[in-house]
C-alpha positions in Angstrom: 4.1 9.2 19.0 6.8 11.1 16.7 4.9 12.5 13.4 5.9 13.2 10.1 5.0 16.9 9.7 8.4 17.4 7.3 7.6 14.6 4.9 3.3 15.7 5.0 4.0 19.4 4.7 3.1 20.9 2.2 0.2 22.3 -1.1 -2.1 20.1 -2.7 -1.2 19.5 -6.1 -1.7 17.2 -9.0 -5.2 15.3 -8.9 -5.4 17.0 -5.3 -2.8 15.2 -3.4 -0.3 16.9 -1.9 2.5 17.3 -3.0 6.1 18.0 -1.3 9.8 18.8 -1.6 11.7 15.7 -0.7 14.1 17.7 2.2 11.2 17.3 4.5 12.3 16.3 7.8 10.8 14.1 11.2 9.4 16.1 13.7 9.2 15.0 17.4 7.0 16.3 19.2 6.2 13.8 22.3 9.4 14.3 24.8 10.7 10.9 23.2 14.2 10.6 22.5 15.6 9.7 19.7 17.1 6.5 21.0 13.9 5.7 22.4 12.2 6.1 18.8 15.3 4.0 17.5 14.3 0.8 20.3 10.3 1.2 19.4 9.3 -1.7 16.8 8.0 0.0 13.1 4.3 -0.1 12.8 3.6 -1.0 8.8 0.0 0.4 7.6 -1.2 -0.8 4.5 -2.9 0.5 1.3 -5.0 -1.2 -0.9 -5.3 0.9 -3.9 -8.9 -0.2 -5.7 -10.5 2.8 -7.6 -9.6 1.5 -11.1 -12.6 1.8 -13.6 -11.2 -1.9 -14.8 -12.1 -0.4 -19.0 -9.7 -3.4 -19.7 -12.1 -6.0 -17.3 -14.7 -4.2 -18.8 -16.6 -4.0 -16.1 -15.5 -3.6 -12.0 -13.4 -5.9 -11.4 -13.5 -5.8 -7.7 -17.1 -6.4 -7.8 -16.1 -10.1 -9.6 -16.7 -12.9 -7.5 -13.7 -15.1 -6.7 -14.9 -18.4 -4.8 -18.6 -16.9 -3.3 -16.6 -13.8 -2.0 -15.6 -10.5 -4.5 -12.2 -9.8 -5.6 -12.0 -7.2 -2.9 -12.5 -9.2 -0.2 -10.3 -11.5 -1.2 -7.6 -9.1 -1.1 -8.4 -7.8 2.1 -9.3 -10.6 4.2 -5.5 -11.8 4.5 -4.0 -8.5 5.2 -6.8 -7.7 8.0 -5.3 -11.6 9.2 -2.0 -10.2 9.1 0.1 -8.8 11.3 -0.1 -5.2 9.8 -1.4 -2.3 11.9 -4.2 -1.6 10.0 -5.7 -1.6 6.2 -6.9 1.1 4.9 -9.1 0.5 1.5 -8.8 3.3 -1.2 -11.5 3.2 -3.8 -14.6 4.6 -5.5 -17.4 5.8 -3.3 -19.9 4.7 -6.0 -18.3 0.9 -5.3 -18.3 0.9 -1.6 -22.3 0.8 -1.3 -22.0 -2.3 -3.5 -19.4 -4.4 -1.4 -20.4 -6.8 1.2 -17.6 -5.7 3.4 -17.7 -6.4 7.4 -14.2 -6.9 7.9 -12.3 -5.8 11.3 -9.3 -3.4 11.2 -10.5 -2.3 7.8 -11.2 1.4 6.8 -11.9 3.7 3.6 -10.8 6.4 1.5 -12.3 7.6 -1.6 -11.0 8.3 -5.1 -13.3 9.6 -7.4 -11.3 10.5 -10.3 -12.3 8.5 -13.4 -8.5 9.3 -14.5 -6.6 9.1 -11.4 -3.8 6.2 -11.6 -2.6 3.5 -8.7 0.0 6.0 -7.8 -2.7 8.9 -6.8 -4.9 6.1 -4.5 -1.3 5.3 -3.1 -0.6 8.8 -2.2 -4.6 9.3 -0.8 -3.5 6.4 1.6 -0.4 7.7 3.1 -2.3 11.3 3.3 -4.9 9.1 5.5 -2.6 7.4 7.6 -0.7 10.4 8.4 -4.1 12.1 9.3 -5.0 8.7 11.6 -1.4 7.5 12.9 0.7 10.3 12.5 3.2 7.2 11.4 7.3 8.2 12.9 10.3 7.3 11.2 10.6 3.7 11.7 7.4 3.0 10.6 6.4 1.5 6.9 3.5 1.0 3.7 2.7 -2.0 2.1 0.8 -2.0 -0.9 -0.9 -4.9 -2.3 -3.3 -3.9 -5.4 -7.1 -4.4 -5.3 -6.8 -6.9 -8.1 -4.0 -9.5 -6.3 -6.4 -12.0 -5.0 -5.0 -15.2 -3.5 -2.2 -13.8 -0.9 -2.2 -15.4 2.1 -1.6 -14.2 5.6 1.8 -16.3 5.7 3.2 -14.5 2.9 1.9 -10.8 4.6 3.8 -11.1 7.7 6.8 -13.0 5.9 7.0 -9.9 4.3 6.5 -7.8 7.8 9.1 -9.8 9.8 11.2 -9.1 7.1 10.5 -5.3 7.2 10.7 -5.1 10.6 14.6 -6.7 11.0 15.8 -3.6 8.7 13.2 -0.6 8.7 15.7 1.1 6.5 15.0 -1.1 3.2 12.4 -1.9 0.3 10.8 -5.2 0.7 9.5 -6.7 -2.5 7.7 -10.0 -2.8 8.8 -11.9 -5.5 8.2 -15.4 -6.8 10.3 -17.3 -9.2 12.5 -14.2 -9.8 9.6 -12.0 -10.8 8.6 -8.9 -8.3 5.0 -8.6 -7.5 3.1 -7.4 -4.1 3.4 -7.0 -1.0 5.4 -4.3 -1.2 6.7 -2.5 1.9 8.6 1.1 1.6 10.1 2.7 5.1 8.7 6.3 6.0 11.4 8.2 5.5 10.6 7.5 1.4 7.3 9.1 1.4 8.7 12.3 0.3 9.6 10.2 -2.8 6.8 8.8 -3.2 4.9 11.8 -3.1 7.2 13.2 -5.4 6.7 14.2 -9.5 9.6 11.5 -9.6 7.0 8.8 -8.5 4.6 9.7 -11.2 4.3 6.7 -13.1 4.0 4.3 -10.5 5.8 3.0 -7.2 7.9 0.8 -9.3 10.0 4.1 -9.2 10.9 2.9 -6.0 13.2 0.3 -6.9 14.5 1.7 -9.8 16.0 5.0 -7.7 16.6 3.0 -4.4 18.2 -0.3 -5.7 20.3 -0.4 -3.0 18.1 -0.5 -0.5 15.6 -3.4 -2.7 15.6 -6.6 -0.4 13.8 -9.1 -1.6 11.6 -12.1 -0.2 10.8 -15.2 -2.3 7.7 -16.3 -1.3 5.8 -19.7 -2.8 2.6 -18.5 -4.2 2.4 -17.3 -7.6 -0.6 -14.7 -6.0 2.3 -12.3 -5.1 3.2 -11.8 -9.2 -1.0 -12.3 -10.3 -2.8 -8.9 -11.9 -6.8 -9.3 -13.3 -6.5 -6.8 -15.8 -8.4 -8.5 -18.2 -11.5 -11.4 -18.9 -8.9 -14.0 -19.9 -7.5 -13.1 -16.5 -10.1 -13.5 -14.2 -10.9 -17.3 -16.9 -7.3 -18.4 -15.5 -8.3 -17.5 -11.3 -10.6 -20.3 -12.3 
C-alpha cells in the first residue's frame, strides 16, 4: 500500500500536531506501479472531530440525548453504515468513559486541549490514519462534525460515489445552496490542511481550491445543522 511519508513528514508544532511544508511528496514503497495505484479505487477514512467543551451548549453537547441515543451516536451510527473505510472519533478522553458507544468500524483519538479548535482534532485524525492506513494518493477525508446529527447513510455514500468518480476534487454537501458536511478532501491536500494556511478552519479548503469545489445537493437539511447552542438543540426537537 503506497504511503504518504512526504505529505506526514515532518516536527510537531502548534498544539502538538505536526506540522509540514506543503512540497511534500508520495512515496511508494510496495513495488506497485504507478498505473497500478492510478486503477486501485480511493479508500475515504473519516473524522469526526468532537472535543469541543460546548461553553456555548453550556454543557457537553455530545453527551445530549437526541431520540434515546446521544448526539454522538447519532453522528456516528450513519457513517459506520456507510460505505467509508473506517471512522475514526476524535474527542476528549474525560467524555469517552461517559458514552455508551459499541459501534463496529469505530475507533478513538484523544484531544485534551481545553483550547484546541475543530481544525487541530481534524489534523489529530489524519495523523491517526496515516499511523493505521498509511492512506496513498488516491485516497480521501471526510469530515462530518460531532454536533451534525441527523445524516443518513444515503447521503454519506452519495457523497463517496461522488468522490470516488474524480479523486482529484473537493466534495461538499450542500442543501438548498448552503454548504454543510460531509465534506470529502483528496490526499494530496493534506499538506494544506496541515498547513498555518488552514488555521482557522477547513473552510480554507474551498476558499484556496475553488476550482477543484464540486458540490452534491443532497435533501436533508442535516447536512447544513450545527447544535451550538440550547435554542439549537429546542429546534432538533
Amino acid at each position: 500500500m503506497t504511503g504518504l511519508r512526504g505529505v506526514f513528514s515532518g516536527r510537531f508544532g502548534r498544539s502538538g500536531l505536526k506540522s509540514v511544508s506543503q512540497t511534500g511528496g508520495f512515496a511508494y514503497d510496495d513495488g506497485m506501479s504507478e498505473v497500478n495505484v492510478a486503477q486501485r479505487l480511493p479508500r475515504i477514512f473519516a473524522i469526526v472531530p468532537a472535543a469541543g467543551c460546548s461553553r456555548r451548549m453550556g454543557r457537553s453537547k455530545q453527551l445530549l440525548d437526541v431520540g434515546g441515543r446521544t448526539m454522538l451516536e447519532r453522528v456516528l451510527e450513519p457513517l459506520a453504515a456507510s460505505a467509508a473505510a473506517g471512522v475514526l472519533l476524535v474527542t476528549r478522553s474525560e467524555l469517552i468513559e461517559r458514552l455508551p458507544l459499541a459501534l463496529p468500524r469505530v475507533t478513538v483519538a484523544f484531544n485534551d486541549d481545553p483550547d484546541a479548535a475543530m481544525i487541530d482534532s481534524v489534523r489529530i485524525g489524519l495523523g491517526e490514519w496515516e499511523r493505521r492506513e498509511r492512506p496513498g494518493p488516491r485516497d480521501g477525508f471526510l469530515v462530518v462534525p460531532g454536533d451534525q446529527p441527523g445524516l443518513t447513510p444515503f447521503a454519506i455514500d452519495h457523497c463517496l460515489r461522488t468522490f470516488g468518480q474524480d479523486p482529484a476534487r473537493i466534495v461538499i454537501a450542500v442543501h438548498s445552496g448552503r454548504r454543510g458536511h460531509p465534506l470529502i478532501f483528496p490526499a494530496s491536500l493534506v499538506p494544506f490542511v496541515l498547513s498555518a494556511a488552514c488555521d482557522q478552519g477547513l473552510n480554507q479548503l474551498a476558499r484556496h481550491h475553488a476550482q477543484l469545489v464540486l458540490s452534491v445537493e443532497c435533501d436533508s437539511p442535516a447536512v447544513t445543522r450545527n447544535v451550538n447552542t440550547p435554542e439549537d438543540y429546542r429546534l432538533l426537537g
